[in-house]
Each structure stands twice: as structure tokens, then as C-alpha cells.
N, C-alpha and C positions, 0 to 999 in steps of 0.2 A: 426184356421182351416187351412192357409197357411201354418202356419210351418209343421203342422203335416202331409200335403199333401205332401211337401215336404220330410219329411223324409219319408213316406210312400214308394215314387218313389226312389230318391238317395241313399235312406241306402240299399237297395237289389237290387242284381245282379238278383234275380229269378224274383222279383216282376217287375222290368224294363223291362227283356225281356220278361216276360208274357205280359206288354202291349203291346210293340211291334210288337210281333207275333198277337196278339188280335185288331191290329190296319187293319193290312191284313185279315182278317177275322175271325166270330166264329169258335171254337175249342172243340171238347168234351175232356175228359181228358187224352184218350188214344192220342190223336193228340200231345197233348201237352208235354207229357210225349218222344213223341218221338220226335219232332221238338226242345227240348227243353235239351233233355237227362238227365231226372231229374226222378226220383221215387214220387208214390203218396205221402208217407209220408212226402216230400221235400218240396213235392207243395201246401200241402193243406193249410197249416197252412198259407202261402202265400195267396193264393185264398182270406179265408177267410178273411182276413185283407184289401184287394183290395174289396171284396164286402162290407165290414162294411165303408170303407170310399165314396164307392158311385162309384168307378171305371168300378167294372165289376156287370157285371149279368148274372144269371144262369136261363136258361129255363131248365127243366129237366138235361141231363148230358151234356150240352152245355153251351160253356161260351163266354159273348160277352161283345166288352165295352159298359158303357153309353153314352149317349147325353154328360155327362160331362167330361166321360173318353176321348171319341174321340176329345173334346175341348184340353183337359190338352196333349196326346200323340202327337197330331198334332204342338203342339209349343213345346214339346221335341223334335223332329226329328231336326229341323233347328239345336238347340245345338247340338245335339248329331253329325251331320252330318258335322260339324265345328268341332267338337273335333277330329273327326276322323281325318277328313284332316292335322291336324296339329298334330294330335299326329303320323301321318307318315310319317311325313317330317321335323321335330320339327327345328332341325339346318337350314332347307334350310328359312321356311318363316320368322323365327328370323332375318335372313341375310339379308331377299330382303328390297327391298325400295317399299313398297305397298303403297305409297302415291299416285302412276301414274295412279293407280285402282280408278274408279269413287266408289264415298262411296257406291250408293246406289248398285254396284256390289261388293264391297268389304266384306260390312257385309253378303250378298251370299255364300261367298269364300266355305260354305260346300256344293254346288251343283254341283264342280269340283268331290266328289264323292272318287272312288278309283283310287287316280291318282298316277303316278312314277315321281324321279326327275331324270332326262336324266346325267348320271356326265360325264367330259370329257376326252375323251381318251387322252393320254397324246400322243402317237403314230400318232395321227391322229385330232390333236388341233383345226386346220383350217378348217376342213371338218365340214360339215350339219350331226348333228347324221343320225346315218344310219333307227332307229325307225319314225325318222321324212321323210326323204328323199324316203324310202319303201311303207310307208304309204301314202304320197301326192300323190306317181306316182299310183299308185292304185284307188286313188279319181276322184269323175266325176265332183263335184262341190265345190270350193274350196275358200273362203274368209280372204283372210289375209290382215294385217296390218302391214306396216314397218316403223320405226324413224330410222333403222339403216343400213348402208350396209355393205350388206357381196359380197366378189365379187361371188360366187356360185350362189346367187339369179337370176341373169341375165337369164344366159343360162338354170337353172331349170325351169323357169316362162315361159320362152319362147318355151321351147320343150315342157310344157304343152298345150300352146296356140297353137301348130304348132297339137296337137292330138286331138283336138277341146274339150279339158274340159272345161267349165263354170269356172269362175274367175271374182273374183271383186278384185281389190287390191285397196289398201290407203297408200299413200306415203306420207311423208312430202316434205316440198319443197327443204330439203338440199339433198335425197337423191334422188327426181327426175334430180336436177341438173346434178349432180351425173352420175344419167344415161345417160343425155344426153351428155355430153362429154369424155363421158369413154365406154357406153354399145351402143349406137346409133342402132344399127344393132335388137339387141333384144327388145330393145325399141321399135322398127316401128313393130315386129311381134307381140308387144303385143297394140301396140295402133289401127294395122290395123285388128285386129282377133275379127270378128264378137261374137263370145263367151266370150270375155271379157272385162269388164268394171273398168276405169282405172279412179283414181281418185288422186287429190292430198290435204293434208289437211292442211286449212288455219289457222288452231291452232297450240300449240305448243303440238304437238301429243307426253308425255314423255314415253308413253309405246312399247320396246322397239321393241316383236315381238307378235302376234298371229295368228295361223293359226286356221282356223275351214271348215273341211270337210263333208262331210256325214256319216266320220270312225271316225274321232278323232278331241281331242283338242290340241292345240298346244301353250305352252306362255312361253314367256322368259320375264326375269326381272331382272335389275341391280340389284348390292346390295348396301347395304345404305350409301356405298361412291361413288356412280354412277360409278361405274365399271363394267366391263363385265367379266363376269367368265366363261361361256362359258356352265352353269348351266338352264336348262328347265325345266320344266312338260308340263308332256304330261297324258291325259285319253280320254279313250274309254269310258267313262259314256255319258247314255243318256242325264243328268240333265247339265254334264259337254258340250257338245255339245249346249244343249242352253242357257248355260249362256254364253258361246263364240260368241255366234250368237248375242245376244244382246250387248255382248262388240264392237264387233266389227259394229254395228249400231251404237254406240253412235259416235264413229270417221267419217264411212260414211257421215254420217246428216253435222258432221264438214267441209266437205271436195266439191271442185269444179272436176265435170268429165274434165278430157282431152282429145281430141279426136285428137289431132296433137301436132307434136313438134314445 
């Protein structure tokens, strides 16, 4: 019976994305025909093969899935939603070093959604993508996480802080060092600014960057010789927003507030 449910779903494109669609709600068959750009004689023979295995059901000219169907569709989407991810970015997560990714947000990885990979201007190496940089200053509330410094970071975090946006940052303790003997000045306007909460983390935090806003997600990640390429993703999915939210709790939890240098 599993094999055959198996082929049932994987060997057609029609009968996949009829459950799909059928997962967001019943459909009669004009709905379908249009949502789906398919002809009756296309579909039917489909249909019937989805209700012979117990998938969907037909109240009059309406079709809906079953108790079973909605079981079986609801643990497609996670694969399906992982394939996408990586079938759109195929070379870049080959590359990365996903180790740094806590497992239980790694196997997630398709809740990032429809994300882009950010590639670098060769004109302009050393700069903050400009999708990244556009998008923060835009944001009211803002949580990121850094193991790494860029010297840009200072005076961007801190003209946030000066416009009273909400801010939680997590630092490691090489790059709070860091700041305090090199940024001092932006350092005290983010440790003195009521709006943000300043943290430093007492693990070995190997994830390099993530930002997460109320707009977007933001994550950088070495590749598998720990190098920096200068390589991101970024998405604007809602699913992608909280799984950033939760990553970036799992370091929080890690981490001691600092409230002086």
C-alpha cells in the first residue's frame, strides 16, 4: 500500500499539485482547471485515481482531501519546501559549511522559503550588500547575531540605536573585544540606548552572521574551508522570519547581557 501511495503522489506532476492546491482548500472542478491550467480530460483520470486510493473526496462537484489525505500532504510540504530551497541555490548550500546550523533548525532549512543568495560585487567587496543595508535601516526591530567583524558594523548599529529602533545583538567575546578597543565611541551609544539589549556569547558561537527584522531574514555562512566569500541569503518569507527568530534565541539563551564596558 506504501509503495503504491508512493507512486500515486511522485509519479505525477497533476496529481501532486492537485493535492496541494486541495491542501488550501476544497475546489470544484472549474476551480481547479483554472488554478491549475489543466483541461477536464487531463484531470479526471487523475482525480479518479486520488479518490480510489483514499486521497480525496467528492461531495457533489467539489473536491476535498481526506483525514488521510491531509495526513499524507502535510508531511509532503516539509520535503517539498526543502527541495525548493535547494533546488534554488543548488551550488551555494553545496558550498556552505551547515554544520554551525543547530540540527534541529537545519533539517527546517525549507522554512527559509523563497530565498536569494546575495553574490558579491567585485566593485564594491568590502561594503554591506546594499539589500541588506536598505532593508535594516527601514526596520523597527531588529535581532542579530555576530562571530564576525566587519568594520561597517559599528557605525551602522549604532546610527540605529541613535534613531531609537529596538535591537538585541549577540556577540562573541572576540568581537566585543574587538569593539572595545577599536569602536569605543559606538560601543557606549549602543550599550547606553535604552532600546537595545547587548549581549555577549559565552559559547563558541561558529555562525558567522544573522539578521532578523520585521521585513526580512538575513544569514551568512562560511564555506566548508571556513572561509568568507562574502556570499548570503536573504528572504522576505514569513516562515523564513521565524525560523531566524528561533535561531537567533538559541545563541541569546547562550549568551551574558552587558550593560558597561
Amino acid at each position: 500500500m506504501s509503495s503504491s501511495l508512493c507512486d500515486t503522489i511522485w509519479l505525477s506532476e497533476k496529481r501532486k499539485n492537485l493535492l496541494l492546491l486541495l491542501m488550501e482548500g476544497s475546489r470544484n472542478i472549474e476551480q481547479i482547471k483554472t488554478s491549475l491550467n489543466v483541461t477536464s480530460k487531463a484531470m479526471m483520470p487523475q482525480i479518479k485515481i486520488l479518490k480510489k486510493q483514499g486521497l480525496i473526496l467528492q461531495e457533489e462537484d467539489t473536491y476535498m482531501l481526506s483525514e488521510i489525505g491531509k495526513l499524507v500532504v502535510g508531511n509532503m510540504l516539509p520535503l517539498l519546501n526543502t527541495l525548493e530551497v535547494l533546488e534554488e541555490n543548488k551550488e551555494y548550500w553545496a558550498s556552505r559549511d551547515t554544520s554551525v546550523i543547530p540540527h534541529e533548525h537545519f533539517m527546517r532549512l525549507g522554512e527559509l522559503g523563497e530565498c536569494m543568495v546575495i553574490e558579491p560585487d567585485l566593485n564594491h567587496l568590502f561594503d554591506l550588500p546594499r539589500e541588506f543595508t536598505e532593508n535594516l535601516l527601514k526596520s523597527r526591530c531588529i535581532l542579530s547575531s555576530l562571530s564576525y567583524y566587519h568594520p561597517l558594523y559599528p557605525s551602522l548599529y549604532s546610527r540605529l540605536a541613535k534613531n531609537g529602533v529596538e535591537m538585541e545583538i549577540v556577540l562573541t567575546k572576540a568581537v566585543f573585544e574587538r569593539l572595545k578597543n577599536d569602536c569605543k565611541d559606538e560601543l557606549e551609544i549602543l550599550l547606553n540606548s535604552e532600546n537595545t539589549v547587548f549581549k555577549v556569547c559565552e559559547e563558541n558561537m561558529q555562525l558567522p552572521t544573522i539578521a532578523v527584522t520585521e521585513k526580512f531574514m538575513y544569514l551568512c555562512l562560511f564555506d566548508k574551508h571556513g572561509k568568507y566569500d562574502h556570499r548570503k541569503v536573504m528572504s522576505f518569507d514569513v516562515s523564513a522570519l521565524h525560523w531566524g527568530r528561533e535561531l537567533f534565541m538559541h545563541y541569546k539563551k547562550l549568551s551574558q547581557e552587558i550593560i558597561k564596558i
